[in-house]
LUMSEMI-697233 format. One record per residue (C-alpha): residue number from 1; residue in one letter; x, y, z. Coordinates in Angstrom, 1 decimal. Example, Ala and Ser with C-alpha at 12.3 -4.5 7.8 and 13.67 -1.06 7.14 Angstrom:
BEGIN
bake num:1	residuo:A	c1:12.3	c2:-4.5	c3:7.8
bake num:2	residuo:S	c1:13.7	c2:-1.1	c3:7.1
% end
This chain:
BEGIN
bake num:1	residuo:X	c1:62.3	c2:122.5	c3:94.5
bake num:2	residuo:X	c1:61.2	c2:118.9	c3:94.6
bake num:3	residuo:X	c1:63.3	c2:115.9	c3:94.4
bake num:4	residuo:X	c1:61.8	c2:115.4	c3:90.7
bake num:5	residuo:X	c1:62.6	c2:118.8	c3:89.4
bake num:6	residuo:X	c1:65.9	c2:118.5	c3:90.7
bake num:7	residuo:X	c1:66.1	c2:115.2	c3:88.7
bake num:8	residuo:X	c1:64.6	c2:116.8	c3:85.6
bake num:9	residuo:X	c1:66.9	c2:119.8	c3:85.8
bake num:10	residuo:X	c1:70.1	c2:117.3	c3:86.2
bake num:11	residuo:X	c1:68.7	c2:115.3	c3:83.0
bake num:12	residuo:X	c1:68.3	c2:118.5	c3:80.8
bake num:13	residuo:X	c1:71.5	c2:119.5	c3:81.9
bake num:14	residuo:X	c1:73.0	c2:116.6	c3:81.4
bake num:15	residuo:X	c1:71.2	c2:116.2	c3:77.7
bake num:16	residuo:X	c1:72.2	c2:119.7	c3:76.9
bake num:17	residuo:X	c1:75.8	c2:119.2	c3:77.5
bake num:18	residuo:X	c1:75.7	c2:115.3	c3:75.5
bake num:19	residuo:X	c1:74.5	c2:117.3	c3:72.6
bake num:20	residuo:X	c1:76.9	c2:120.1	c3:72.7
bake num:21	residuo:X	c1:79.8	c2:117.9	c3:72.6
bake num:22	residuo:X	c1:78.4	c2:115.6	c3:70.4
bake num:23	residuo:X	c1:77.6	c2:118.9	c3:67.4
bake num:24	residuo:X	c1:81.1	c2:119.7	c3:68.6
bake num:25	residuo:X	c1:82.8	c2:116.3	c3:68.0
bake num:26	residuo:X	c1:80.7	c2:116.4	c3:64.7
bake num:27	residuo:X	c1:82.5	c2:119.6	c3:63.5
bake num:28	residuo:X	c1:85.6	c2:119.0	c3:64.6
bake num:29	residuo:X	c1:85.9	c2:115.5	c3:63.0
bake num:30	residuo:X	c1:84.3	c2:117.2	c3:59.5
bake num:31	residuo:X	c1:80.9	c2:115.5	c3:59.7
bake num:32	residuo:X	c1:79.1	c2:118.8	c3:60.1
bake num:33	residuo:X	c1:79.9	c2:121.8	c3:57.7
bake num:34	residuo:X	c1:82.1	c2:124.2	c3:58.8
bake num:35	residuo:X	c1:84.7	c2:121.9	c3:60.1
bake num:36	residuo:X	c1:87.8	c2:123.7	c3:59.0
bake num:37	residuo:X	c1:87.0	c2:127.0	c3:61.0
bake num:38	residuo:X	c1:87.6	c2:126.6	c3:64.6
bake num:39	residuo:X	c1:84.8	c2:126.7	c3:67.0
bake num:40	residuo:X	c1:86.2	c2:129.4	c3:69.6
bake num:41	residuo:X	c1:87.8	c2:131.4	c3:67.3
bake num:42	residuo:X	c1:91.6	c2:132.3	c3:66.8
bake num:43	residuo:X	c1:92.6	c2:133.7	c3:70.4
bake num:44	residuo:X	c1:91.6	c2:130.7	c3:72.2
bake num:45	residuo:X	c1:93.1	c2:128.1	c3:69.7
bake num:46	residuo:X	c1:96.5	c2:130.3	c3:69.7
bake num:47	residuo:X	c1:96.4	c2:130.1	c3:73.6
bake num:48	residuo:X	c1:95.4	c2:126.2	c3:73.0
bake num:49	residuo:X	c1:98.0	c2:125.6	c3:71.6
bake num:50	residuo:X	c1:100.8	c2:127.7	c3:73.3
bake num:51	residuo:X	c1:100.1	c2:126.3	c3:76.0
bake num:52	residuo:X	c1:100.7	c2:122.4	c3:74.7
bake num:53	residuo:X	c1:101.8	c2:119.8	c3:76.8
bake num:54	residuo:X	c1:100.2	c2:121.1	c3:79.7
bake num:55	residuo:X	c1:96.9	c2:122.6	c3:78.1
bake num:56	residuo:X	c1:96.0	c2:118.7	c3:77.2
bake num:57	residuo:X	c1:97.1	c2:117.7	c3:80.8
bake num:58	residuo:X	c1:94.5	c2:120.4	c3:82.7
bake num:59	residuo:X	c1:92.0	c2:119.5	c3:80.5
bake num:60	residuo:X	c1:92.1	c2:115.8	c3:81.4
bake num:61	residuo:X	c1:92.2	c2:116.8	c3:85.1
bake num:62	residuo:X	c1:89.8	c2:119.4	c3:84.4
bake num:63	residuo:X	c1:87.5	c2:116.2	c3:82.8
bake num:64	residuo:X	c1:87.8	c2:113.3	c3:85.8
bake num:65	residuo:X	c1:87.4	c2:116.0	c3:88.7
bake num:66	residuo:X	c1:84.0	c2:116.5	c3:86.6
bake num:67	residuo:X	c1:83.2	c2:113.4	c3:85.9
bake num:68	residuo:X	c1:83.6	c2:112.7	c3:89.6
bake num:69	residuo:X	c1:81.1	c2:115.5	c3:90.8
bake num:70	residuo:X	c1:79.1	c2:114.4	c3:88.1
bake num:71	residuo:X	c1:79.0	c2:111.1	c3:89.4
bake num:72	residuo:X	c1:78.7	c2:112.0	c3:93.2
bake num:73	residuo:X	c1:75.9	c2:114.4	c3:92.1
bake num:74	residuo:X	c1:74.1	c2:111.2	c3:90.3
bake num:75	residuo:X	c1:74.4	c2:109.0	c3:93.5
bake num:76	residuo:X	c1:72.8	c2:112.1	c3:95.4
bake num:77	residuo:X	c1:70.0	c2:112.2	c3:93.3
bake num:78	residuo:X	c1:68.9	c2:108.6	c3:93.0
bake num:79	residuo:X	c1:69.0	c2:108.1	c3:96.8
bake num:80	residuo:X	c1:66.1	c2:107.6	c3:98.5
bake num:81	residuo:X	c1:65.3	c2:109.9	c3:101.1
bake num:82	residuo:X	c1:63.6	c2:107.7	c3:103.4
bake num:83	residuo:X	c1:65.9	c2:105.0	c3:103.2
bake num:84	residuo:X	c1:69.0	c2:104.2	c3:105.0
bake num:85	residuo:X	c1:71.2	c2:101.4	c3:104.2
bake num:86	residuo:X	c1:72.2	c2:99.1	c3:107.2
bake num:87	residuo:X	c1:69.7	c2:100.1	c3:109.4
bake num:88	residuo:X	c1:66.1	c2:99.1	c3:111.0
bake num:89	residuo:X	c1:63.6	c2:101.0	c3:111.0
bake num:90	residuo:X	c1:59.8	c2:100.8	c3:113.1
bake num:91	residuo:X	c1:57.3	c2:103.6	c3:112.1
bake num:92	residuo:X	c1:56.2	c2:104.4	c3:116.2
bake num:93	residuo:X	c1:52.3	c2:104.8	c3:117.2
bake num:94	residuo:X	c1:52.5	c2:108.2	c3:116.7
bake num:95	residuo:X	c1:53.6	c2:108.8	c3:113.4
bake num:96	residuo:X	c1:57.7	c2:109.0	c3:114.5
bake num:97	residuo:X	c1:60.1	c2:106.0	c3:113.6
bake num:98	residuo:X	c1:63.0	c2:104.7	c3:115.2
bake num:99	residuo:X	c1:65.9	c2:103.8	c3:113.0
bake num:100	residuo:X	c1:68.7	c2:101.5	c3:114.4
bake num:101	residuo:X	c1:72.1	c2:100.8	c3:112.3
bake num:102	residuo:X	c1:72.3	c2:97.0	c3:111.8
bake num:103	residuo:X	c1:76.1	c2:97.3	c3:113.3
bake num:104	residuo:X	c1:74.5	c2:98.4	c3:116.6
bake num:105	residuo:X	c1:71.9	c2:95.4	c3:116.6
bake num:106	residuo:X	c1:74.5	c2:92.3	c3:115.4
bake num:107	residuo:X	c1:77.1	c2:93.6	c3:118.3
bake num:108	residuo:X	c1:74.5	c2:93.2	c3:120.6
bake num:109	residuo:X	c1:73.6	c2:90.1	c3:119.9
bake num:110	residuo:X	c1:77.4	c2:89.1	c3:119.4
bake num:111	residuo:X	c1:77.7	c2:90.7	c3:122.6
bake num:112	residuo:X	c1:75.3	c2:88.5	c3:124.4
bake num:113	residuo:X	c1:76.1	c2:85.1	c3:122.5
bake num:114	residuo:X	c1:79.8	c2:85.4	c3:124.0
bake num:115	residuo:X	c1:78.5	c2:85.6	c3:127.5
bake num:116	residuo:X	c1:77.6	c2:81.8	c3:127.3
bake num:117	residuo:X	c1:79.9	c2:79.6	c3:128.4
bake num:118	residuo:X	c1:82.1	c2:78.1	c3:126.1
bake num:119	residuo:X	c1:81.7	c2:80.1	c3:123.9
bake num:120	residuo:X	c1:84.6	c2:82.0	c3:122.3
bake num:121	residuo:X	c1:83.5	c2:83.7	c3:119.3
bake num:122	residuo:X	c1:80.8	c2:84.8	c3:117.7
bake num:123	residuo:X	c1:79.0	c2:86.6	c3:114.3
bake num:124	residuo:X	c1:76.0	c2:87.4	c3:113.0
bake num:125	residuo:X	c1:74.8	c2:88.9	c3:110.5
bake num:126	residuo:X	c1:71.0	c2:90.3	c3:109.2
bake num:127	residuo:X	c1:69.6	c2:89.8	c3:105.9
bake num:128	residuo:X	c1:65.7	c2:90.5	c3:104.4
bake num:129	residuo:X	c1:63.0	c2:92.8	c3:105.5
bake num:130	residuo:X	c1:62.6	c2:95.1	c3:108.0
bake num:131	residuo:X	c1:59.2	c2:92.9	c3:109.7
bake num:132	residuo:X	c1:60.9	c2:89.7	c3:109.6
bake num:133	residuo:X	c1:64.9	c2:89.7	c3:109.3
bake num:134	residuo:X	c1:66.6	c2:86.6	c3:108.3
bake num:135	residuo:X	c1:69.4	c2:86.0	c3:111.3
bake num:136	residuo:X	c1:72.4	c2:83.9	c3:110.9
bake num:137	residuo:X	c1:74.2	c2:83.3	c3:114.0
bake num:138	residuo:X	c1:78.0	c2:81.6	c3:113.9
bake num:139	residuo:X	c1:79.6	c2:80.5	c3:117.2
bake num:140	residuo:X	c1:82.9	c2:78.6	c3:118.0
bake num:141	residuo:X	c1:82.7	c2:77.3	c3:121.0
bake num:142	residuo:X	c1:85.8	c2:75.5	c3:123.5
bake num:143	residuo:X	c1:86.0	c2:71.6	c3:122.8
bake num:144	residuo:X	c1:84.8	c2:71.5	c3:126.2
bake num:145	residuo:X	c1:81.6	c2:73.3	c3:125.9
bake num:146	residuo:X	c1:78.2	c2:71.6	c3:127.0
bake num:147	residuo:X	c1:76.2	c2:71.8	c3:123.5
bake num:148	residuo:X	c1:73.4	c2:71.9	c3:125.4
bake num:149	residuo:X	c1:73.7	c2:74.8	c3:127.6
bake num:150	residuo:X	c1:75.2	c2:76.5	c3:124.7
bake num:151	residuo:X	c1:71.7	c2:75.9	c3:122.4
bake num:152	residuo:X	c1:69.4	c2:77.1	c3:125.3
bake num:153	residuo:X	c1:71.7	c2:80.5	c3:125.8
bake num:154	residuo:X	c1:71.9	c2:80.6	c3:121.8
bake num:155	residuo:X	c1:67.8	c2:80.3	c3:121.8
bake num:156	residuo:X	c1:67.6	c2:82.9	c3:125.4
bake num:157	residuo:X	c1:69.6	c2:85.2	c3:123.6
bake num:158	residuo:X	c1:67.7	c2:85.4	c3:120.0
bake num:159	residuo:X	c1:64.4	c2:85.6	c3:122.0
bake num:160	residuo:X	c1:65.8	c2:88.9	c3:123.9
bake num:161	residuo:X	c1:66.8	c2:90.2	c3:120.4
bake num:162	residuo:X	c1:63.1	c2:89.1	c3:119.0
bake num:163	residuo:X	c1:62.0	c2:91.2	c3:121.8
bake num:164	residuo:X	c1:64.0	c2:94.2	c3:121.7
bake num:165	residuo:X	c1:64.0	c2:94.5	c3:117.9
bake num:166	residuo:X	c1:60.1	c2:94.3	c3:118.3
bake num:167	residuo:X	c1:59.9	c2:91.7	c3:115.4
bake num:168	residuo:X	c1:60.3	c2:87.8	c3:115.1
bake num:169	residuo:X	c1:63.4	c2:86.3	c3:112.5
bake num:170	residuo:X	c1:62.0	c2:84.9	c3:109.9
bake num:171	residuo:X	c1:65.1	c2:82.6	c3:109.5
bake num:172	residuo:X	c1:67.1	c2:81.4	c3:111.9
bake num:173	residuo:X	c1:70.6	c2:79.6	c3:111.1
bake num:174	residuo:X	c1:73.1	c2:78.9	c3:113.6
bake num:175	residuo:X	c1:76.2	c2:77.0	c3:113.3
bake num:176	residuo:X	c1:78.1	c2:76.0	c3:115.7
bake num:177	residuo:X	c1:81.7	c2:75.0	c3:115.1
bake num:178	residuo:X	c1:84.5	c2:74.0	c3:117.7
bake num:179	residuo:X	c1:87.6	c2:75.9	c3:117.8
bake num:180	residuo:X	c1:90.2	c2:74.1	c3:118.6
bake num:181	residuo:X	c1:93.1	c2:77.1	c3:118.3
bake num:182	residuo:X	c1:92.6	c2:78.1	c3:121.7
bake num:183	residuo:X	c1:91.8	c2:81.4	c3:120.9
% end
């Protein structure tokens, strides 16, 4: 079955089962005729109600663990197949892609920012498209770091990222700050 007729399955069933509780709300509340007679008959309202407190409870339990496959069943079918969150992803020459978590690609660069000197911590993080990511690049560096040095490894390192991601940043922000903790 297709990812639309499992869609229009869920919706039917999901219409079906709106409308039966709303005809049975309708009856039970007098709106509809036949309101006085119970819906299930006599043996299931006698059990109803021999079992009271603890028939309400299991029916509330019995309701959120429902809702909650309900819902997981809704988040399954609006994702899109052929789109992961937090990753890049390059179709290849030959009809293949290669799909990189964004984690793997910001530690990297992380990685090779703190190998300049001076430099004692860093983040970044990737925002925007897939062709042209937005980079934003914090360091804090030692108070005695040599700004310069630290701006050409800064600049070195994106370029090695441009290159191994296969795509130039369309943004680029860095901030430098000086950390003073020691840290």
């Amino acid at each position: 079955m297709s990812n639309a007729a499992h869609r229009l399955l869920w919706t039917v069933l999901a219409l079906l089962l709106v409308a039966g509780g709303g005809t049975a709300l309708a009856v039970g509340s007098g709106r509809l005729p036949g309101g006085d007679n119970p819906l299930l008959g006599a043996a299931p309202v006698t059990w109803w109600r021999a079992g009271a407190p603890w028939s309400a409870l299991a029916a509330a339990v019995g309701g959120v663990l429902l809702a909650l496959v309900g819902w997981r069943l809704l988040v399954a079918g609006l994702r899109v197949p052929d789109r992961l969150s937090g990753t890049l992803a390059h179709p290849g020459d030959r009809g293949g892609r290669t799909r990189v978590a964004g984690a793997v690609l910001t530690g990297a660069l992380e990685r090779d920012l703190l190998r300049t000197p001076g430099t004692r911590r860093a983040r970044v993080v990737l925002t925007g498209p897939v062709t042209g990511p937005d980079v934003w690049v914090e360091v804090h560096l030692a108070p005695s770091a040599d700004l310069a040095a630290v701006r050409d490894q800064v600049d070195a390192a994106v370029r090695r990222f441009a290159a191994t991601v296969g795509c130039r940043p369309a943004h680029l922000d860095v901030t430098a700050l000086l950390d003073e903790t020691g840290r």
